[in-house]
Biopython code that builds the backbone (N, CA, C, O; Angstrom):
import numpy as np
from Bio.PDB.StructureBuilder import StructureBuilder

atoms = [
    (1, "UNK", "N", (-31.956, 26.801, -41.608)),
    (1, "UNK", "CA", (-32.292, 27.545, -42.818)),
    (1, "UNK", "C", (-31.519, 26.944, -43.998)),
    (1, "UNK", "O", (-30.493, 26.353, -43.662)),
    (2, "UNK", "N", (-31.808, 26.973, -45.375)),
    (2, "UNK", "CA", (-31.370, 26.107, -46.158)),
    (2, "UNK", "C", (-30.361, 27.621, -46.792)),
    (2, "UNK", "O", (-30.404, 28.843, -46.653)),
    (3, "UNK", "N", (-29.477, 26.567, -47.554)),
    (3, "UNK", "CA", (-28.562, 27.604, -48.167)),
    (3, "UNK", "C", (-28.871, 28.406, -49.601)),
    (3, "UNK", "O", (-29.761, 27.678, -50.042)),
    (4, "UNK", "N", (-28.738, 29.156, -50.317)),
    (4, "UNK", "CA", (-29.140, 29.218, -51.755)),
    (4, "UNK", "C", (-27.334, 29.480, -52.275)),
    (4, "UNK", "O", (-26.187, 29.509, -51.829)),
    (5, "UNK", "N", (-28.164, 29.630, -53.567)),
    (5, "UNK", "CA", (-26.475, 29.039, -54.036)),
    (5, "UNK", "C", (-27.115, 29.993, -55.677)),
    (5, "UNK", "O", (-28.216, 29.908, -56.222)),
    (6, "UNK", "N", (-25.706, 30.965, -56.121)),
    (6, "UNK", "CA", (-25.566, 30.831, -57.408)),
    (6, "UNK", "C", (-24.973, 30.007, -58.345)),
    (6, "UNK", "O", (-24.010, 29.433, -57.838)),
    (7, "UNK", "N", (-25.123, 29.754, -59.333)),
    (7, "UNK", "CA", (-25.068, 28.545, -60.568)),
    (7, "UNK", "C", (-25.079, 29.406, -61.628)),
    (7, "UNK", "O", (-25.896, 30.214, -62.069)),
    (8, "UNK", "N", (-23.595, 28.919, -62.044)),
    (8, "UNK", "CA", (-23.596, 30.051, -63.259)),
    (8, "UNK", "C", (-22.202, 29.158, -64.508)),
    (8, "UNK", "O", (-21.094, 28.653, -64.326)),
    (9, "UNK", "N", (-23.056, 29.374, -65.650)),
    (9, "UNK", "CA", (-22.130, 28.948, -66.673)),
    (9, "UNK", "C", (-21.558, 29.914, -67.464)),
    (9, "UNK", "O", (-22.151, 30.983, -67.610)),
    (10, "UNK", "N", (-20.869, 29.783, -67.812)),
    (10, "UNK", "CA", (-19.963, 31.341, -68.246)),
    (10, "UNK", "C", (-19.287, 30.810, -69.737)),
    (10, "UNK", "O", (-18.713, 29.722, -69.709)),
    (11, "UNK", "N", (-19.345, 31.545, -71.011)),
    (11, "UNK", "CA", (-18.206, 31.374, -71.891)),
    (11, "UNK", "C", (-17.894, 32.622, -72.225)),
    (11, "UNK", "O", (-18.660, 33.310, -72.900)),
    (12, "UNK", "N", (-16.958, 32.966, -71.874)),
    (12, "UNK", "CA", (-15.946, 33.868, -71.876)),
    (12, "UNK", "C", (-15.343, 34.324, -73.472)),
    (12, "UNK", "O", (-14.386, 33.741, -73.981)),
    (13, "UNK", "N", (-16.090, 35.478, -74.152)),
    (13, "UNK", "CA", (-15.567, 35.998, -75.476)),
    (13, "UNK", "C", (-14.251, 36.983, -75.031)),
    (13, "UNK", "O", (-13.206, 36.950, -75.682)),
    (14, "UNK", "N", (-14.405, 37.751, -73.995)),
    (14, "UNK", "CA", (-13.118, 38.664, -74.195)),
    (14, "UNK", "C", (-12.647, 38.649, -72.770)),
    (14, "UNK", "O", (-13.257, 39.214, -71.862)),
    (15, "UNK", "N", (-11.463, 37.934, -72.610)),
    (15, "UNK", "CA", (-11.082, 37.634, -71.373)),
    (15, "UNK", "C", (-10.224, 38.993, -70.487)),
    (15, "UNK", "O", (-10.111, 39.127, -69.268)),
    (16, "UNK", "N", (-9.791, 39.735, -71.406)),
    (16, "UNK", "CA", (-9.463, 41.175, -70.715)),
    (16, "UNK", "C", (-10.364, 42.077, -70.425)),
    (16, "UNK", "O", (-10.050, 42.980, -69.649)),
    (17, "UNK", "N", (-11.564, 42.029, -70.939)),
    (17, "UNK", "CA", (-12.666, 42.736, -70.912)),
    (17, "UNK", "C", (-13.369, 42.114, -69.254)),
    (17, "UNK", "O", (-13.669, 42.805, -68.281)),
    (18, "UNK", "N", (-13.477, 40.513, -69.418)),
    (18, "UNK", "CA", (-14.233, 39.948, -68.544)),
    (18, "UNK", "C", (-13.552, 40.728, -67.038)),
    (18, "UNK", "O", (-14.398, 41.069, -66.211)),
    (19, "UNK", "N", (-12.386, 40.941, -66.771)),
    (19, "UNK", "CA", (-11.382, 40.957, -65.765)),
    (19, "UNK", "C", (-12.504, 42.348, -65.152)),
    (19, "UNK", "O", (-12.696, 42.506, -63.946)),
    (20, "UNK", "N", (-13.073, 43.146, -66.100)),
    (20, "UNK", "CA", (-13.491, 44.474, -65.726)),
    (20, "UNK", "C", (-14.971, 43.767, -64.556)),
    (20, "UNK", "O", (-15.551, 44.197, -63.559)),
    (21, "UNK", "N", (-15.034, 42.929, -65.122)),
    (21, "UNK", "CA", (-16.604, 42.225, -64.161)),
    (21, "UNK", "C", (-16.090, 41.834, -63.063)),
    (21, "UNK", "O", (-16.640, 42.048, -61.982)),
    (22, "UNK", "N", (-14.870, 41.154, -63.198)),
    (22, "UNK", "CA", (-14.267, 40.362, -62.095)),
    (22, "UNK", "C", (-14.178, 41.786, -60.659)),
    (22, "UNK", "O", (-14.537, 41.867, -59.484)),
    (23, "UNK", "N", (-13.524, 42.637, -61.610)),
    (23, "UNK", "CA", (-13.247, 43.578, -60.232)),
    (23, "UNK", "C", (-14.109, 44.045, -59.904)),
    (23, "UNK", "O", (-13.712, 44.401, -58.795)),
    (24, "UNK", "N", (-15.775, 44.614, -60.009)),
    (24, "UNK", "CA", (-16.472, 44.750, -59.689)),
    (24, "UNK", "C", (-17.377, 43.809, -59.186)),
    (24, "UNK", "O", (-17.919, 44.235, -58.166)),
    (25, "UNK", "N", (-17.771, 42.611, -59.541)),
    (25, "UNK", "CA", (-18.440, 41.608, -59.215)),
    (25, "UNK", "C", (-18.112, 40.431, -58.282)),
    (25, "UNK", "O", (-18.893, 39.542, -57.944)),
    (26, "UNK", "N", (-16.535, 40.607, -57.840)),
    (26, "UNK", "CA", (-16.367, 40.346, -56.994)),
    (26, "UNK", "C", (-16.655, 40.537, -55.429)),
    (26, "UNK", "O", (-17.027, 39.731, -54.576)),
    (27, "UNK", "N", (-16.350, 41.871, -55.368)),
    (27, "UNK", "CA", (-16.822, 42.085, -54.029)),
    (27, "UNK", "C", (-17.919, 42.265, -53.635)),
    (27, "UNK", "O", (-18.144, 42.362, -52.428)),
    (28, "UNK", "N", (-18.940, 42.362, -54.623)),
    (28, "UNK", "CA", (-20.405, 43.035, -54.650)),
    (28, "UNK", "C", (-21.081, 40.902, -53.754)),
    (28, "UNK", "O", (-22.124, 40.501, -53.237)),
    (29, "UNK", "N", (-19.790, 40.294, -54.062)),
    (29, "UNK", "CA", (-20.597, 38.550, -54.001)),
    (29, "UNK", "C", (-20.032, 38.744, -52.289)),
    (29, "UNK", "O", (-20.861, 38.183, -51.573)),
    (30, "UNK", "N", (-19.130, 39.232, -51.622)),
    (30, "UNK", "CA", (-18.387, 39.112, -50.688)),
    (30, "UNK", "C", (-19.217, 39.953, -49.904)),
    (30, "UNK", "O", (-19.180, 39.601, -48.725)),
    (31, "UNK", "N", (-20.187, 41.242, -50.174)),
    (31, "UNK", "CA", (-20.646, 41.482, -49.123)),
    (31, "UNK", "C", (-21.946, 41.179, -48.732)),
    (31, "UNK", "O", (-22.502, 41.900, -47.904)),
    (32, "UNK", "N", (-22.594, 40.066, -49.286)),
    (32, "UNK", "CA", (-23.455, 39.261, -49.311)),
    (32, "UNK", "C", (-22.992, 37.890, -48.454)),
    (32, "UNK", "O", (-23.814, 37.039, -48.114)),
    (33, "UNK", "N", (-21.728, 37.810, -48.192)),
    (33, "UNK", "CA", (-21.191, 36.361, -47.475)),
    (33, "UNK", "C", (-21.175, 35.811, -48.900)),
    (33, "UNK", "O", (-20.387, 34.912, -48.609)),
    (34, "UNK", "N", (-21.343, 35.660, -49.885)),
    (34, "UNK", "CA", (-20.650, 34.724, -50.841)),
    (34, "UNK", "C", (-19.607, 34.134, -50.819)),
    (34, "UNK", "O", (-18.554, 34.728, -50.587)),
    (35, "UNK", "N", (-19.689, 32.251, -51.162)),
    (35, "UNK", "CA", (-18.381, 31.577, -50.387)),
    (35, "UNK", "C", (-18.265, 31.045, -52.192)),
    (35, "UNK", "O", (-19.306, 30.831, -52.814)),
    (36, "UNK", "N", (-17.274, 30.931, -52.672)),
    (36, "UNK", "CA", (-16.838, 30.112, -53.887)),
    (36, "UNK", "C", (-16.643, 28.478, -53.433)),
    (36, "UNK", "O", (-15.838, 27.950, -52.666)),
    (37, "UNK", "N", (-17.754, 27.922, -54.263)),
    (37, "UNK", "CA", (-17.442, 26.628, -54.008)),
    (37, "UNK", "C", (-16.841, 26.037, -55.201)),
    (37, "UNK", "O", (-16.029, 25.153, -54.926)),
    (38, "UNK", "N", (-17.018, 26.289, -56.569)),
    (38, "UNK", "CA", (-16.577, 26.112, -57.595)),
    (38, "UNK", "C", (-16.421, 27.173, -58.596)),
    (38, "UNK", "O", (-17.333, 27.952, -58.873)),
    (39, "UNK", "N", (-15.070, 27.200, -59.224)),
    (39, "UNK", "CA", (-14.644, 28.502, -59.737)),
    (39, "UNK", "C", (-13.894, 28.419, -60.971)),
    (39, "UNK", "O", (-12.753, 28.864, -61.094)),
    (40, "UNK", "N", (-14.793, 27.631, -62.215)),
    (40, "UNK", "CA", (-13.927, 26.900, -63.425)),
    (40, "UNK", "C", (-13.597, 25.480, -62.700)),
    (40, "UNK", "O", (-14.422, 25.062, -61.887)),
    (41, "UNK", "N", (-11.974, 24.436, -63.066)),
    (41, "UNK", "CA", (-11.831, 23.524, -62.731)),
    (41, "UNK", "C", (-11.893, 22.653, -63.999)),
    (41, "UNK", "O", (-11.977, 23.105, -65.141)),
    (42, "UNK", "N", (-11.846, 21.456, -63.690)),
    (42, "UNK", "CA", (-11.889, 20.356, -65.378)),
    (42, "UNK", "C", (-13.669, 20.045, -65.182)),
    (42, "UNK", "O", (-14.245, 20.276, -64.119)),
    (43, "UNK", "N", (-14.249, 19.584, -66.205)),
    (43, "UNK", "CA", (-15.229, 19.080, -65.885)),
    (43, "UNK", "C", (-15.441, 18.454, -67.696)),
    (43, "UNK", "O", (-14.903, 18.550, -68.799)),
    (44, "UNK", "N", (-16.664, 17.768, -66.979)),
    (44, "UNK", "CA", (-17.325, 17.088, -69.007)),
    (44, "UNK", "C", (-18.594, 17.380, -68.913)),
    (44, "UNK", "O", (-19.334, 17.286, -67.933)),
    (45, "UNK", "N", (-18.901, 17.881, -70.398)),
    (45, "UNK", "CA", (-20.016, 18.209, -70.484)),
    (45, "UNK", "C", (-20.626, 17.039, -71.595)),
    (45, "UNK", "O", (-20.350, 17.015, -72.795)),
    (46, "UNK", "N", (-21.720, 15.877, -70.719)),
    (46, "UNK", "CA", (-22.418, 15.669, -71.160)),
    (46, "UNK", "C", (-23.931, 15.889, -72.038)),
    (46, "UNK", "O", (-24.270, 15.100, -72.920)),
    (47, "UNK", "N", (-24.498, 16.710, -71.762)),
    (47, "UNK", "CA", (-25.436, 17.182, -72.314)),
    (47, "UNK", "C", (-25.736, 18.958, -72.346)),
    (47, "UNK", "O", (-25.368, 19.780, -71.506)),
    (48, "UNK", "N", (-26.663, 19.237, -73.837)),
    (48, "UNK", "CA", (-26.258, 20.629, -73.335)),
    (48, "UNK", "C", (-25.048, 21.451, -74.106)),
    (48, "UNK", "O", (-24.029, 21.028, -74.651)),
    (49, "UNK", "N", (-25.648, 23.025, -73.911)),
    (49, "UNK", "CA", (-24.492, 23.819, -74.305)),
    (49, "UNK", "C", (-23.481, 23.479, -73.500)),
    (49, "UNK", "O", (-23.582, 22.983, -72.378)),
    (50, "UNK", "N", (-22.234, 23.826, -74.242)),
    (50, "UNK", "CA", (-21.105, 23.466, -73.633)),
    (50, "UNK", "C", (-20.256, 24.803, -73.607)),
    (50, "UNK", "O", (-19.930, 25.489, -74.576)),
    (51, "UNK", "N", (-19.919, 25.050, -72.000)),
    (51, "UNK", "CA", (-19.361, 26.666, -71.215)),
    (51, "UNK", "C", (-18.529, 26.233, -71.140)),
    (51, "UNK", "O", (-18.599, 25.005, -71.088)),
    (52, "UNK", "N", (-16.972, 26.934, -71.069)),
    (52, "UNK", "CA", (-16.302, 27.156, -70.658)),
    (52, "UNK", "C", (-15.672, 27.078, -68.916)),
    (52, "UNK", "O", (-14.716, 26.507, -68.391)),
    (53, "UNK", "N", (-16.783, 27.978, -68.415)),
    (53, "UNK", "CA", (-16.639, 27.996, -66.734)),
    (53, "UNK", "C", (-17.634, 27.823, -66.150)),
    (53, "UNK", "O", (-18.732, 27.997, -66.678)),
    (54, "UNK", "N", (-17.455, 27.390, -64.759)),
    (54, "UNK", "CA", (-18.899, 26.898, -64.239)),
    (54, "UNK", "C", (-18.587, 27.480, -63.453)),
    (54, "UNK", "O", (-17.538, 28.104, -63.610)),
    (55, "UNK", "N", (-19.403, 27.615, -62.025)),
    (55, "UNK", "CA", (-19.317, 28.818, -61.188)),
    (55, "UNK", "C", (-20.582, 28.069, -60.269)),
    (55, "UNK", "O", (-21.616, 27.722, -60.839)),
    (56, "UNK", "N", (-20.362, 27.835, -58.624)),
    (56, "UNK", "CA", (-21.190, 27.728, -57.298)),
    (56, "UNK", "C", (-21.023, 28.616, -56.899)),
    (56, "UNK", "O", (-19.799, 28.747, -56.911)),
    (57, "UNK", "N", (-21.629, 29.781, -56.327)),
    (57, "UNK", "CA", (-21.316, 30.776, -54.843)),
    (57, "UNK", "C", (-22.612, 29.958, -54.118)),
    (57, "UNK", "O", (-23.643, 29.410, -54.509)),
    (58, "UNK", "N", (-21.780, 30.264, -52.528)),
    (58, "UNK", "CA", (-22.998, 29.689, -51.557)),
    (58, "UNK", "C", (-22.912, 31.083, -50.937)),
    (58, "UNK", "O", (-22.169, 32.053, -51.083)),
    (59, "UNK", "N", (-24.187, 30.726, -50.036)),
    (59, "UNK", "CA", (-24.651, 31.587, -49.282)),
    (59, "UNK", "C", (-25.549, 31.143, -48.269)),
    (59, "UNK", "O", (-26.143, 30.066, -48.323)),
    (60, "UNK", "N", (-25.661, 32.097, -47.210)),
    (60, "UNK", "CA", (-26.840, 31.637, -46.213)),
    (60, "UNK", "C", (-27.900, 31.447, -46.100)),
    (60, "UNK", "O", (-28.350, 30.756, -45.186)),
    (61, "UNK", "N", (-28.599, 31.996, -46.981)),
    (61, "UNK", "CA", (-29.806, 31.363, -47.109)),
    (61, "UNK", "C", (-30.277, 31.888, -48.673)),
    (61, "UNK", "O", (-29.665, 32.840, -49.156)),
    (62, "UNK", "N", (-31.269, 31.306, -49.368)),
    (62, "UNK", "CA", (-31.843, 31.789, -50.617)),
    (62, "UNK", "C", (-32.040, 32.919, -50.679)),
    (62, "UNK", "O", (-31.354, 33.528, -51.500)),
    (63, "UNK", "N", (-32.862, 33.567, -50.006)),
    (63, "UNK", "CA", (-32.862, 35.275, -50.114)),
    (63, "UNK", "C", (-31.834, 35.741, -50.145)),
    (63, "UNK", "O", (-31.858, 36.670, -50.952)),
    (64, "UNK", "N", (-30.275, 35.550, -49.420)),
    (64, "UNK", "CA", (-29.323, 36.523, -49.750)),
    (64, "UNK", "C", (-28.941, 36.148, -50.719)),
    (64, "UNK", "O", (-28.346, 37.119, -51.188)),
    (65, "UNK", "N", (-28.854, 35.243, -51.488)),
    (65, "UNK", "CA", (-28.195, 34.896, -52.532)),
    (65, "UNK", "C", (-29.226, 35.909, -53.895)),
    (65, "UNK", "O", (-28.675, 36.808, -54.530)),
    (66, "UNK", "N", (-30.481, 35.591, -54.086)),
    (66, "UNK", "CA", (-31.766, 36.669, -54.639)),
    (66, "UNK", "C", (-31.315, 37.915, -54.124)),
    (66, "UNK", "O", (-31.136, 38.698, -55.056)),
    (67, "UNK", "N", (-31.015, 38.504, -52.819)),
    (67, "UNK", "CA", (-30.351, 40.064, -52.713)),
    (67, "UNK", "C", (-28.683, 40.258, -53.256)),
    (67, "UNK", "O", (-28.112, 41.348, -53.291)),
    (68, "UNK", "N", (-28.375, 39.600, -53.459)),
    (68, "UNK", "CA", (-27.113, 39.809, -53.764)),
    (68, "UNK", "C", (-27.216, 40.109, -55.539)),
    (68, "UNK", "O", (-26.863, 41.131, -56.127)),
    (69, "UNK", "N", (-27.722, 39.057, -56.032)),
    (69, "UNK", "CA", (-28.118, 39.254, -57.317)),
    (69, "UNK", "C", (-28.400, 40.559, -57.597)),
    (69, "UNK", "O", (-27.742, 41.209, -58.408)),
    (70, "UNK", "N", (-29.387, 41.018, -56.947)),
    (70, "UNK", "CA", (-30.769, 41.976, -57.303)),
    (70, "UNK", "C", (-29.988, 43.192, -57.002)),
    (70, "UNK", "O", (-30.199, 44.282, -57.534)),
    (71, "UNK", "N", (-28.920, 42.911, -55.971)),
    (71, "UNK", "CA", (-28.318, 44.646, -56.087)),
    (71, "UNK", "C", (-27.744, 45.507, -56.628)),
    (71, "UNK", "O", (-26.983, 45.059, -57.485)),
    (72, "UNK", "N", (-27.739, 46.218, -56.572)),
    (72, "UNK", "CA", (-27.449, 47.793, -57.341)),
    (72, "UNK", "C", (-26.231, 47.671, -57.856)),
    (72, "UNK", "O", (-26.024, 48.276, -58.908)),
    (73, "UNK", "N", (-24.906, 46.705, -57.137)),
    (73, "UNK", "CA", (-23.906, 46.658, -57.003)),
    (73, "UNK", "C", (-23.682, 45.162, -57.952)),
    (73, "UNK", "O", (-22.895, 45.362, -58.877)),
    (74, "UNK", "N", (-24.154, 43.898, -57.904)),
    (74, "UNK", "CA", (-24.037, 43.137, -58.868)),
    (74, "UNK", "C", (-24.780, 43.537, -60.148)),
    (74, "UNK", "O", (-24.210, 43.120, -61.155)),
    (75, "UNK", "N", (-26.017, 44.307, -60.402)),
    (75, "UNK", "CA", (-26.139, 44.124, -61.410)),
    (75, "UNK", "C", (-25.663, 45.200, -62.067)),
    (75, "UNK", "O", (-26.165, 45.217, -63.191)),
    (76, "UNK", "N", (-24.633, 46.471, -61.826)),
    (76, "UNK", "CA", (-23.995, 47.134, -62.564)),
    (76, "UNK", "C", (-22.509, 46.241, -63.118)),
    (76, "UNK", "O", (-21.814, 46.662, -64.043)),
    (77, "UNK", "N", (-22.229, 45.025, -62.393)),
    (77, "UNK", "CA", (-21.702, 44.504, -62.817)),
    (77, "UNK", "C", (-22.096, 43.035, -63.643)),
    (77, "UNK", "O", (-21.272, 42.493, -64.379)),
    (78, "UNK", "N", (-23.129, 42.616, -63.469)),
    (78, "UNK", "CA", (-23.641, 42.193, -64.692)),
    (78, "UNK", "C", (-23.957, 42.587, -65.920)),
    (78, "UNK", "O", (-24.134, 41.845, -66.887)),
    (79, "UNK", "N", (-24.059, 44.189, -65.885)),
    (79, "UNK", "CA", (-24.005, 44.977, -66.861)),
    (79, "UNK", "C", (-23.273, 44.305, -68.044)),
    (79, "UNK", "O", (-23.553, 43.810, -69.136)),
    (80, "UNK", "N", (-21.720, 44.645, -66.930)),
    (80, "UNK", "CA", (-20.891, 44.420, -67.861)),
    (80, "UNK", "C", (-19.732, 43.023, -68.039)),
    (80, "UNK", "O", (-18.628, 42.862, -68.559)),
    (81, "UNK", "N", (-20.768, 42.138, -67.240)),
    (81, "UNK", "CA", (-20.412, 40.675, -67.894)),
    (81, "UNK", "C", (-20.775, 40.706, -69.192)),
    (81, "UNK", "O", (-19.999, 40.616, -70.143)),
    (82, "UNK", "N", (-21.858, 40.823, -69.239)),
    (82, "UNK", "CA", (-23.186, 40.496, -70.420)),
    (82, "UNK", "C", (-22.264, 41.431, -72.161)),
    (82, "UNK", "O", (-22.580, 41.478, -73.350)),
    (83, "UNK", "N", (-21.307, 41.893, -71.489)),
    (83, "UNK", "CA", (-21.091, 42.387, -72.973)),
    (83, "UNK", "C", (-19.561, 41.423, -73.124)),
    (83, "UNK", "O", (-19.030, 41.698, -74.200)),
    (84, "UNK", "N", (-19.197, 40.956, -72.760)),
    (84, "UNK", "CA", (-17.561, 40.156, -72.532)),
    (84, "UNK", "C", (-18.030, 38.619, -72.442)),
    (84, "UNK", "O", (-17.044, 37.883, -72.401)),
    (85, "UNK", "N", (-19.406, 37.834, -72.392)),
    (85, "UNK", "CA", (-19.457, 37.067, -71.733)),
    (85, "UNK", "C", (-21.020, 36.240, -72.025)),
    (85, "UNK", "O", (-22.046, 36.808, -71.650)),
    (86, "UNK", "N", (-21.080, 35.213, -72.544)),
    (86, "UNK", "CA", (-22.165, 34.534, -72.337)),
    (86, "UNK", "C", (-22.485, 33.466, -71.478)),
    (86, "UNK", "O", (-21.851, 32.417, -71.367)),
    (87, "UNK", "N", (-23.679, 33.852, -70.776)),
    (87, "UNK", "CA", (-24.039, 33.450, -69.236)),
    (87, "UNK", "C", (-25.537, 32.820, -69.083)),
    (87, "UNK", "O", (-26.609, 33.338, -69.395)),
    (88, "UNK", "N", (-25.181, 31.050, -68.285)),
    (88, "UNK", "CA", (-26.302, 30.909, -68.041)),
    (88, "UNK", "C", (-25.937, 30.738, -66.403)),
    (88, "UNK", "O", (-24.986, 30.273, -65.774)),
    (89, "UNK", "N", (-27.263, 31.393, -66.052)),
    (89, "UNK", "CA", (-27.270, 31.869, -64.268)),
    (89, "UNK", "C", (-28.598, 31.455, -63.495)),
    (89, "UNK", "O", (-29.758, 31.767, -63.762)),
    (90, "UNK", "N", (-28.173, 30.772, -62.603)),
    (90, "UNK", "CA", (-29.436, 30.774, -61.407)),
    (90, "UNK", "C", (-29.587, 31.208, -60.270)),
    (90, "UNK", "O", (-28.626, 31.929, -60.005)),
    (91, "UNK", "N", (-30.323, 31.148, -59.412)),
    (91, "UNK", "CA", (-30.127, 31.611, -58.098)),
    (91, "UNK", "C", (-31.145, 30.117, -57.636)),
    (91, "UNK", "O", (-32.250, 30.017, -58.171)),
    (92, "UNK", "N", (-30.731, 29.137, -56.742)),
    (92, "UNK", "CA", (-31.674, 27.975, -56.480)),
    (92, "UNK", "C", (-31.288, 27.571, -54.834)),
    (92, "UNK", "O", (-30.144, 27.686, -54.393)),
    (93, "UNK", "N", (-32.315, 27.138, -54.118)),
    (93, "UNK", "CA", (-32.190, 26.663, -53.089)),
    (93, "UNK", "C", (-31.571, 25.413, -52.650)),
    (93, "UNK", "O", (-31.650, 24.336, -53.240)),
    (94, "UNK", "N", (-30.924, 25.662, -51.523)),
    (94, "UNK", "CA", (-30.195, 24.422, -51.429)),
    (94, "UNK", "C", (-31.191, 23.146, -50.884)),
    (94, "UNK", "O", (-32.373, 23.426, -50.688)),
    (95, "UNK", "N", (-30.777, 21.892, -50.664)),
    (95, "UNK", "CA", (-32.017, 21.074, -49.406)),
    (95, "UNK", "C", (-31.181, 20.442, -48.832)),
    (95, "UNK", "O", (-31.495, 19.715, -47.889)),
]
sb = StructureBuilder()
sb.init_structure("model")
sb.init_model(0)
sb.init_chain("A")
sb.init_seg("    ")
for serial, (resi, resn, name, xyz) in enumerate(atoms, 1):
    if name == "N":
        sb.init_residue(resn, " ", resi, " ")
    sb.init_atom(name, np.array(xyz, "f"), 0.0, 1.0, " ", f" {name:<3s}", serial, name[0])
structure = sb.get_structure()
């Protein structure tokens, strides 16, 4: 089964605020099996808006990664990324 994976670019306006996503949106990725493969780090941005943080979660397959998203439990905490935080996000299959 192939893996799916979130992909997420993050720039961060209020970093005490963001912390409120962190504690909720953390575990909501953990009971999905969400593994952090990349979590910020150095990087260059060649093309493109340019984020702050970049962000891999893996997972077991594409659908959990799409249920994890979709639940009740991440997206009350996407809620409240979305006000601390500008975000570009995917959910994509691995091969």
């Amino acid at each position: 089964m192939k893996k799916g994976y979130i992909v997420a670019r993050v720039q961060i306006n209020d970093p005490e605020g963001f912390k409120t996503y962190l504690d909720i949106g953390l575990p909501s990725l953990d009971r999905f099996g969400g593994r952090s493969l990349v979590l910020g780090g150095q990087y260059t941005t060649f093309e493109g808006q340019d984020r702050e943080r970049h962000v891999v979660i893996e997972f077991d397959s594409y659908q959990t990664a799409l249920d994890c998203y979709n639940s009740p439990e991440y997206q009350a905490a996407a809620e409240i990324r979305k006000r601390y935080a500008e975000t570009d996000l995917v959910v994509v299959e691995g091969t």
